[in-house]
C-alpha positions in Angstrom: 7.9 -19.2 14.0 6.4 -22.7 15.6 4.1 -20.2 17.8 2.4 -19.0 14.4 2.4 -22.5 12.9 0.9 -23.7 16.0 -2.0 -20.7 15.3 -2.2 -21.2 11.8 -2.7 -24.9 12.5 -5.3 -24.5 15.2 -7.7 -21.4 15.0 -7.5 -20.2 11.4 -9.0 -22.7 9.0 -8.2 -22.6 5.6 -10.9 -21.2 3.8 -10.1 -17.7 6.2 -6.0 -18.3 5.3 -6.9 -18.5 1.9 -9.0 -15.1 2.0 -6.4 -13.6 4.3 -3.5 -14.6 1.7 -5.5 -13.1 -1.2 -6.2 -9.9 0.5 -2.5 -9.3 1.1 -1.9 -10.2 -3.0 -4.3 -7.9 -3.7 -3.0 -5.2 -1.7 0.4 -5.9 -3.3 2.1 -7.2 0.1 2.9 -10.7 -1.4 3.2 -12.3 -4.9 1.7 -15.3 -6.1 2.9 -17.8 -8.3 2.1 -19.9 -10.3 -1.3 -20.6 -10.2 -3.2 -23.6 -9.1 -2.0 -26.3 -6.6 1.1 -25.7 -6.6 0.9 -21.8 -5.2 3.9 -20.2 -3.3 3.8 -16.5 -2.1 6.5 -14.4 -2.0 7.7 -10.8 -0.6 7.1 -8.4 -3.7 10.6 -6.4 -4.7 11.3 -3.4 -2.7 12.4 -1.5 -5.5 9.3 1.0 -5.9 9.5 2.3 -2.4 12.9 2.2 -1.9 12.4 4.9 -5.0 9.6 6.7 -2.6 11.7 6.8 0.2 15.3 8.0 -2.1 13.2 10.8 -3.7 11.0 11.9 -0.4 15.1 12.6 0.9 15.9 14.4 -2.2 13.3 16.4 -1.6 14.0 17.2 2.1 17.5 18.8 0.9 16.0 21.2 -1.7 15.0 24.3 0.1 11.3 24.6 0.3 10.2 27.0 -2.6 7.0 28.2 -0.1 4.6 26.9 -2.3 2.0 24.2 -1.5 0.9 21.7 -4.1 -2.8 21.0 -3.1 -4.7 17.2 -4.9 -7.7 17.0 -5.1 -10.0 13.8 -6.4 -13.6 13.1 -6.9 -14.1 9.5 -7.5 -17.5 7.9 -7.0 -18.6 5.2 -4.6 -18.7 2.5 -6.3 -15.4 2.8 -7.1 -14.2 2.2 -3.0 -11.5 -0.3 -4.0 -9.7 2.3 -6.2 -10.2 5.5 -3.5 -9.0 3.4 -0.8 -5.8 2.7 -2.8 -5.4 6.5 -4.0 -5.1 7.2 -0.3 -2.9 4.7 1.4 -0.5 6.1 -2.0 -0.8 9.6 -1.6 -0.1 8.8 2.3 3.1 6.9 1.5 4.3 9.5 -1.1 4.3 12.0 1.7 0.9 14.2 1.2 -1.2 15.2 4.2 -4.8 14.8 4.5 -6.8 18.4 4.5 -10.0 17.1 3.7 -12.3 14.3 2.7 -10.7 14.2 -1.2 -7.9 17.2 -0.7 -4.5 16.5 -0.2 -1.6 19.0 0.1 2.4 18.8 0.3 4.9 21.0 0.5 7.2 19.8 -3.1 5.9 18.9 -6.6 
């Protein structure tokens, strides 16, 4: 832990930790409270993906029905931000990639 103070306190100025700690808010890695000087960030609950993970097992026990449940998306550029999160979710959830917008797994 001194090591990354030691970092912190020597290459990364604050204007980048700043950035760095709102990208990881935004991406729902931290929470942030309250607001204005007196910020601390915390470790959001683990209660959504420990759901993910219990119902991807679930799933794994069923027998597999030999169906494929194929997802498709068209969402336009200027909406990156909201694509970008789309995919790291269906990714987590347990879909594969088949194409640029087309993803496919195996259970409902």
């Amino acid at each position: 832990m001194w090591d990354f103070v030691n970092l912190v306190d020597e290459y990364i100025v604050e204007g980048e930790l700043k950035r760095m700690l709102s990208y990881l808010v935004r991406r729902g890695k931290l929470l942030r409270s309250p607001e204005g000087s007196d910020v601390r960030y915390a470790r959001p609950p683990a209660r959504l993906r420990d759901e993910i993970v219990q119902l991807k097992l679930d799933k794994a026990e069923d027998p597999w029905p030999g169906r494929w449940h194929l997802f498709t998306y068209d969402i336009p550029v200027s909406h990156n931000t909201e694509r970008h999160r789309l995919t790291r979710c269906l990714h987590e959830i347990g879909f594969g990639r088949i194409g640029r917008s087309s993803w496919v797994s195996p259970y409902d």
